[in-house]
N, C-alpha and C positions, 0 to 999 in steps of 0.2 A: 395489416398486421396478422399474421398467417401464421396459428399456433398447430408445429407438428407433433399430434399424436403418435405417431410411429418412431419417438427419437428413444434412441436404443439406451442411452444413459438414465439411469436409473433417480430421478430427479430429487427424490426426497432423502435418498443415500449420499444424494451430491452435495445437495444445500448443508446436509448435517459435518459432513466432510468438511467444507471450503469455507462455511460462513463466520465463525470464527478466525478462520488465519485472514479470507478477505476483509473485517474487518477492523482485525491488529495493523494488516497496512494501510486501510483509510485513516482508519486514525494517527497514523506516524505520521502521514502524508498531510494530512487535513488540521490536524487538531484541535479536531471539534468532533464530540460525539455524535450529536443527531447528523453533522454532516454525513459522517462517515455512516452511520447506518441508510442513508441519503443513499451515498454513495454503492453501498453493497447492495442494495432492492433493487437500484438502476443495473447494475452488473447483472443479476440474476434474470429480469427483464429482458434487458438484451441475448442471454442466453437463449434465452425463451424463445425470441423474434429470428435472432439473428444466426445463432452458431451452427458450423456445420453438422451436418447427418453424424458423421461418422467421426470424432475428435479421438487421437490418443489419447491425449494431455490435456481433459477437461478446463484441469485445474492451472495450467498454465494461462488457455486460454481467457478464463475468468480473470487471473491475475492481471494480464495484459489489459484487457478492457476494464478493470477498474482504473488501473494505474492512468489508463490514457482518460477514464470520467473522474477521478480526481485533476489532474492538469487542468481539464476544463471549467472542474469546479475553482482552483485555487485563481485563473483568470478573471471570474467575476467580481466587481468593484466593492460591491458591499459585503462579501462576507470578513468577519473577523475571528481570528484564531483566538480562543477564550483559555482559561488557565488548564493545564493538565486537569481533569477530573479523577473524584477520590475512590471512583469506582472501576477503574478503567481493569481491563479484565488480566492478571498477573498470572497464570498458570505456574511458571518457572517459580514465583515465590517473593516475597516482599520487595528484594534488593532492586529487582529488575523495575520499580515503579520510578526509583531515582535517576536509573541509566533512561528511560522515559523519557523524565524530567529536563535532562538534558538535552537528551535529542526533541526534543521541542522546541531548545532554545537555538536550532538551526535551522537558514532558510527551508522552505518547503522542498526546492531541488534537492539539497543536500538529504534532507531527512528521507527522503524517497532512495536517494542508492544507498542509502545506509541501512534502511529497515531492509529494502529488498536482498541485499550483499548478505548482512550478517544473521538476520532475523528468518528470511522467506528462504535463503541460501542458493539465490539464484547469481550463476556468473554474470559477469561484467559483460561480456557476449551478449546474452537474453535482455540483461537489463536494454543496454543497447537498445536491441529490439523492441524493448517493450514501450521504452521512451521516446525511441524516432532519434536519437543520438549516434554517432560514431564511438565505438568500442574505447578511444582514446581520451575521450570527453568525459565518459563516465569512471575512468579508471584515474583523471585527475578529479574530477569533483568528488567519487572517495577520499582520495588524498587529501583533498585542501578539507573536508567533512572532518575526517580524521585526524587533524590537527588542530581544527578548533574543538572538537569533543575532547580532545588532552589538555587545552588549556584551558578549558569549562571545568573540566575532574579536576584541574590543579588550582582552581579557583579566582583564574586569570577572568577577568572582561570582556567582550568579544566587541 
């Protein structure tokens, strides 16, 4: 584990940058709090060990490696998804705790190109990429996301 000194990114402008939006998408993904901060210290880590010298798109790449160490986390047998918490961090403003709410009550798949599509405003392309899926795959599991979040807002059952 070979921590480079010479890494041009400015690390503590990074963390202050990315650690919040990294951890509004563990949380979509995960939902669970501690996991999700679980999950953004492992992301940061890995930055640390693993990312190249010279990154454009820090911040893409951080997204990516979370997004693929949530996967890994949501494979494990005993974790359990506990209720939305009452703190979970709302910048946009009260309403956005409900549309939350909702998106919690869809698979993990689902909620992951849903927070990444509409939330992180990354294309179905990157998501793609970021999940190890075909462009085609992600742009129905939107779709079929997106019609059970209309019948959740219209007070349907799922």
């Amino acid at each position: 584990m070979a921590h480079r000194s010479n890494r041009p990114v400015d690390w503590e402008a990074l963390v202050a940058e990315q650690e919040h939006r990294l951890y509004r998408a563990a949380l979509a993904i995960l939902g669970d709090p501690q996991e999700a901060e679980d999950a953004v210290q492992d992301t940061f880590l890995k930055f640390l060990e693993k990312a190249p010298e010279k990154l454009e798109r820090p911040g893409a790449w951080l997204m990516r490696v979370l997004v693929n160490g949530c996967k890994s986390r949501l494979r494990l047998g005993w974790r359990r998804v506990g209720p939305l918490p009452d703190t979970l961090p709302t910048p946009e403003g009260e309403g956005e705790q409900g549309e939350l709410a909702e998106l919690f009550a869809l698979p993990p798949a689902d909620r992951a190109v849903i927070h990444l599509y509409y939330y992180q405003g990354y294309s179905t392309q990157e998501i793609a990429q970021m999940l190890g899926q075909p462009s085609g795959t992600v742009r129905a599991r939107l779709s079929r996301a997106r019609g059970r979040l209309k019948r959740l807002l219209e007070g349907e059952s799922l």
